[in-house]
C-alpha positions in Angstrom: 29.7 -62.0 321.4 32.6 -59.9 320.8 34.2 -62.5 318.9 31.6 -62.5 316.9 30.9 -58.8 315.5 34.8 -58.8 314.9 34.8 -61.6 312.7 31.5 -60.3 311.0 33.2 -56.6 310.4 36.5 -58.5 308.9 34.4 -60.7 306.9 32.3 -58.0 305.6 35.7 -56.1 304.4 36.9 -59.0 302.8 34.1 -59.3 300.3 33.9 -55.8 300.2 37.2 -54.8 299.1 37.3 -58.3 296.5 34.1 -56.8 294.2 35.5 -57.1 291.1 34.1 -53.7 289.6 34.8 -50.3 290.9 31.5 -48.2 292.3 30.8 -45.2 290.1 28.7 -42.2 290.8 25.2 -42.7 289.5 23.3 -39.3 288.1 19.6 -39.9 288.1 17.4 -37.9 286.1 15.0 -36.6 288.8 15.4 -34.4 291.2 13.5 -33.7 294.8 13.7 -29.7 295.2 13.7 -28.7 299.2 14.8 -25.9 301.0 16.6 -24.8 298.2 18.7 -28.2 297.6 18.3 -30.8 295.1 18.4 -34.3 296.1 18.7 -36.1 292.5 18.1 -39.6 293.7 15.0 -40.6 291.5 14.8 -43.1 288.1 11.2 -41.1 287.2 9.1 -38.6 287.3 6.5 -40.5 289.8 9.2 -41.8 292.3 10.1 -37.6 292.8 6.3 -36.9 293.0 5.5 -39.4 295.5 8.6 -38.4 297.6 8.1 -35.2 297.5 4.2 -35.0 298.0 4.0 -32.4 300.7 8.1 -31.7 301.3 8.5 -30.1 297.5 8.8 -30.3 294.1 10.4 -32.2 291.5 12.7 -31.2 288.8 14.8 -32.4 286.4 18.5 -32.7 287.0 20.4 -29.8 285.9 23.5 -31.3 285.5 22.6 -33.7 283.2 20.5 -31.1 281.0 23.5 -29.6 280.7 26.6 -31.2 280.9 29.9 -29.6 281.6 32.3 -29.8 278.1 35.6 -29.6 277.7 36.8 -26.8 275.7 38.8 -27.3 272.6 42.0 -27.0 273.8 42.9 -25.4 270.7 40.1 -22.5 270.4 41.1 -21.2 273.6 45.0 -20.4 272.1 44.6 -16.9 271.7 47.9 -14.8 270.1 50.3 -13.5 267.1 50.8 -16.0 264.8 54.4 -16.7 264.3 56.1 -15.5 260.6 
């Protein structure tokens, strides 16, 4: 039996280290608000509600209503200019 799980763990990191595409981070758009945390996990507005029915609220998630920019590198050059 041991034999077993051993070749099932090496198995199972052989096809998971040959996936051809890297994982990425996925930012959903709704949010489950509890105990002052948000748990952005949800596609829509009704999978939030029907989580959170009784354990909070739902919002919508901050960081993609208002994404982080770069700043012009540029703008932020403050100084004399040279003569």
């Amino acid at each position: 039996m041991t034999r077993l799980s051993l070749f099932a763990a090496v198995a199972f990191g052989i096809v998971a280290s040959a996936s051809p595409e890297p994982v990425h981070a996925q930012e959903y758009p709704w949010c489950l608000s509890r105990e002052g945390y948000l748990y952005c996990f949800y596609k829509t507005q009704e999978q939030c509600q029907w989580t959170a029915s009784a354990i909070g609220g739902c919002a919508l998630n901050p960081r993609l209503l208002f994404p982080i920019k770069p700043r012009d590198s540029d703008a932020s050059i403050v100084g004399p200019k040279s003569r």
